[in-house]
DRENPA-3360 file (N, C-alpha, C; in nm, 2 decimals, always signed):
BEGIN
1 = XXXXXXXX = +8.87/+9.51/+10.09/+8.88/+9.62/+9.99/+8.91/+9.55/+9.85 ~ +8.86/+9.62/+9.75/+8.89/+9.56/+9.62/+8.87/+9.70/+9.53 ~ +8.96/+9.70/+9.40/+8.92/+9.79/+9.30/+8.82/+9.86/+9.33 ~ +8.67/+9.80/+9.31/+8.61/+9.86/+9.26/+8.54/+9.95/+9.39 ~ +8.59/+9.94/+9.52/+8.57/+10.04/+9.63/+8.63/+10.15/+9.68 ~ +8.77/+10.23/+9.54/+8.83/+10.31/+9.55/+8.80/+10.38/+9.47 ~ +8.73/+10.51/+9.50/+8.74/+10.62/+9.44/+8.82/+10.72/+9.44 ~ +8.83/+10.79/+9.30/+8.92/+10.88/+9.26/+8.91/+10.98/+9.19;
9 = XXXXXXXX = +8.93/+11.12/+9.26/+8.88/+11.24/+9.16/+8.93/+11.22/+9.03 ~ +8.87/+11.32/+8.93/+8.93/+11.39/+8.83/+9.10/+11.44/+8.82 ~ +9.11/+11.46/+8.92/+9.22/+11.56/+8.96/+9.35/+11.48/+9.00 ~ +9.27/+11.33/+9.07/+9.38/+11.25/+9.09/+9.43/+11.27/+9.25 ~ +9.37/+11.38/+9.27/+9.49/+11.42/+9.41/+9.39/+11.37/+9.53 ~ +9.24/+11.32/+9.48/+9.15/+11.31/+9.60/+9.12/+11.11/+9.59 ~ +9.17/+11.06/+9.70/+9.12/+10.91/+9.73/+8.99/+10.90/+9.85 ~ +8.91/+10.77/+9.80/+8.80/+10.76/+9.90/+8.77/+10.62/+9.92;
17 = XXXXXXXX = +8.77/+10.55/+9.99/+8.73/+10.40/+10.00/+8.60/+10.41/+10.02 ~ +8.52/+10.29/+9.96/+8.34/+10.33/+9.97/+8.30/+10.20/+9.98 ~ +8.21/+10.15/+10.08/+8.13/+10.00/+10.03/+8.19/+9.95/+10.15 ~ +8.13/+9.98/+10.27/+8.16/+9.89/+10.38/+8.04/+9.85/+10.45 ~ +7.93/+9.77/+10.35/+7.84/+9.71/+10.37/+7.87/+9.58/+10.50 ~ +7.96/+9.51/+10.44/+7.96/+9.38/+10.56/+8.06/+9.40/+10.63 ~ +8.11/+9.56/+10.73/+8.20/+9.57/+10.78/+8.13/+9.57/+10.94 ~ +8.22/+9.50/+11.02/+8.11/+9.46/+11.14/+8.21/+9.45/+11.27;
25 = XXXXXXXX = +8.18/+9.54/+11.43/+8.27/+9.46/+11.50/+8.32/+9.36/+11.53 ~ +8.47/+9.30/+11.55/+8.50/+9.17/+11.49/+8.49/+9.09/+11.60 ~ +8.41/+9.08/+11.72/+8.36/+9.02/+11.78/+8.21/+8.93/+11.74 ~ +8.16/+8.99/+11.63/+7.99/+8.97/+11.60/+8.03/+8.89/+11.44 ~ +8.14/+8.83/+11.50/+8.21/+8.79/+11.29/+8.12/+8.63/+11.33 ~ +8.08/+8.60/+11.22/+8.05/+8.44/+11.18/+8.09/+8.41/+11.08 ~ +8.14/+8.26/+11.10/+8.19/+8.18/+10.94/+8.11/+8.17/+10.83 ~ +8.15/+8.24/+10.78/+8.09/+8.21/+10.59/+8.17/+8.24/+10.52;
33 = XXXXXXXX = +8.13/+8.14/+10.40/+8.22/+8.11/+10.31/+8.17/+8.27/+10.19 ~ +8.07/+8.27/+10.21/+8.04/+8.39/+10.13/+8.06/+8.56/+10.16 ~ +8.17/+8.53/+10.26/+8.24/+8.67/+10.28/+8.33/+8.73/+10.19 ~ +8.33/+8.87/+10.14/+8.42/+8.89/+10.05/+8.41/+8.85/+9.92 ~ +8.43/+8.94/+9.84/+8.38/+8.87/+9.68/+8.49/+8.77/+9.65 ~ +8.48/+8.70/+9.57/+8.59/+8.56/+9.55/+8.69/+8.61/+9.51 ~ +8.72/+8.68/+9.45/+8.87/+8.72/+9.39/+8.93/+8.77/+9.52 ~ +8.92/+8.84/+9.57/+9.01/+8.88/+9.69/+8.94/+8.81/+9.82;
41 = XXXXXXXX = +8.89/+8.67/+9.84/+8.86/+8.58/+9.96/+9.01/+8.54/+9.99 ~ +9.02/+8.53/+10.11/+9.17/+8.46/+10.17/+9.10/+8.34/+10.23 ~ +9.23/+8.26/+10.22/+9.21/+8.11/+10.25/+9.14/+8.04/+10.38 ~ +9.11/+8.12/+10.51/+9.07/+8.12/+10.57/+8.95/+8.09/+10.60 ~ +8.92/+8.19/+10.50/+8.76/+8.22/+10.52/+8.66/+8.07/+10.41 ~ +8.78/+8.11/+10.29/+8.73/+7.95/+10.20/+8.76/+7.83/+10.28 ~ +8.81/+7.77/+10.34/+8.79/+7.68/+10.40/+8.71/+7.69/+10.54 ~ +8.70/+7.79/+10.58/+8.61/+7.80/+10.70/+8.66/+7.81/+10.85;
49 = XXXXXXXX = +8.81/+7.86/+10.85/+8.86/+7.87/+10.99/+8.83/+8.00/+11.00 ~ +8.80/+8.02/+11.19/+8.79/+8.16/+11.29/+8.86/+8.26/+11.16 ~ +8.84/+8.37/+11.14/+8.91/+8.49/+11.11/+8.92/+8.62/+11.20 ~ +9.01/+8.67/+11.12/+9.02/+8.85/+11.23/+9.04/+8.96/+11.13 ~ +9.08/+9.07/+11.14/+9.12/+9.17/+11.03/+9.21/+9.13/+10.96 ~ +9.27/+9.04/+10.96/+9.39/+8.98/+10.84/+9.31/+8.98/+10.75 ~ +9.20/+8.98/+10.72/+9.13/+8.90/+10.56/+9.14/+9.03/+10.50 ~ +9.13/+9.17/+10.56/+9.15/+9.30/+10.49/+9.27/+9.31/+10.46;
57 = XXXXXXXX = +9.41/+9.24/+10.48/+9.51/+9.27/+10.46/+9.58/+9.18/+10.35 ~ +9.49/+9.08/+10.34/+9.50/+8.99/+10.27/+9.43/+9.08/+10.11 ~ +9.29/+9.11/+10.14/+9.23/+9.18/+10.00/+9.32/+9.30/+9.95 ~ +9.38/+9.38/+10.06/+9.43/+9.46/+10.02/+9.58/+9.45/+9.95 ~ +9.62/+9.33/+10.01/+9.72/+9.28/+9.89/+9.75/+9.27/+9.75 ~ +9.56/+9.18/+9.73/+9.53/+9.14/+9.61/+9.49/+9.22/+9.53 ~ +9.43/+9.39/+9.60/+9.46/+9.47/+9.52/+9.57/+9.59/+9.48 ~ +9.63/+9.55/+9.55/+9.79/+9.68/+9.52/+9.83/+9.55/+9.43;
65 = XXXXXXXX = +9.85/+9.44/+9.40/+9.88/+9.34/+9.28/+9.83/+9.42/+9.17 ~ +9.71/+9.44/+9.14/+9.60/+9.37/+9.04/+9.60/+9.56/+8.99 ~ +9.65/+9.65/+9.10/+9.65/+9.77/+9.04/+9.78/+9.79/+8.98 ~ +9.89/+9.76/+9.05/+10.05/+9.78/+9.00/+10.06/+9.62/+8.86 ~ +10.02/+9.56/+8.85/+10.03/+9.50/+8.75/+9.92/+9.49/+8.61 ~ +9.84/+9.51/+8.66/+9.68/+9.53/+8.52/+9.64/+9.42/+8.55 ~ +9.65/+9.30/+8.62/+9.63/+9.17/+8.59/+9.53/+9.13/+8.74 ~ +9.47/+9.08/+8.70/+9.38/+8.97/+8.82/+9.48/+8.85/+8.89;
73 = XXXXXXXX = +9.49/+8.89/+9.03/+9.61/+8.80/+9.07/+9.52/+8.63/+9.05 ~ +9.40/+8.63/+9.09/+9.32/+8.51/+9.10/+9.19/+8.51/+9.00 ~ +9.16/+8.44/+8.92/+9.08/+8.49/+8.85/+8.97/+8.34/+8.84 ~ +8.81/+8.36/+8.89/+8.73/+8.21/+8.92/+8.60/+8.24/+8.84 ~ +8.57/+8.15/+8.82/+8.43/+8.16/+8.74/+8.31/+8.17/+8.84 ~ +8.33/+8.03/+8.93/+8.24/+8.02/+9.08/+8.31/+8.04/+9.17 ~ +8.18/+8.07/+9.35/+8.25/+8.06/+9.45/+8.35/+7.92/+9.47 ~ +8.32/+7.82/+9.38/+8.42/+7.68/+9.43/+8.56/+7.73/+9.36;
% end
C-alpha cells in the first residue's frame, strides 16, 4: 500500500484502497527485487530474502508516516 492507492471521497467520510495489480497468493510469491515501488520496499525484499505478508505491514507503515507527517520517510532516486 502506498499514498497514491487510497482513495477518498469529496465528503471525506468514504475510503477505498485500489491497485492490487501484483497482489498474489502467498504461496506463488518469487524473489524480486522489483517488488513494490522503492519508497515503501522493505528490506527483505531489497536484499532478496523469502518474504510473507509483513512487506504490507511494512508499506503500510511507511505510509501512516508520510501521511501523519507530510514528509517521505525514505526518499531514492534509483531502485539501488
Amino acid at each position: 500500500m502506498k499514498p497514491d492507492n487510497i482513495l477518498i471521497k469529496d465528503n471525506n467520510k468514504t475510503c477505498k484502497l485500489s491497485d492490487f495489480g501484483s497482489a498474489f497468493p502467498l504461496e506463488d510469491n518469487s524473489i524480486t527485487e522489483l517488488l513494490i515501488s522503492r519508497y515503501y520496499r522493505p528490506p527483505e525484499i531489497i536484499i532478496g530474502l523469502p518474504y510473507n505478508t509483513q512487506v504490507d505491514m511494512w508499506s503500510f507503515g511507511c505510509t501512516m508516516f508520510e501521511l501523519y507527517t507530510g514528509k517521505f520517510l525514505f526518499d531514492g532516486r534509483d531502485n539501488n
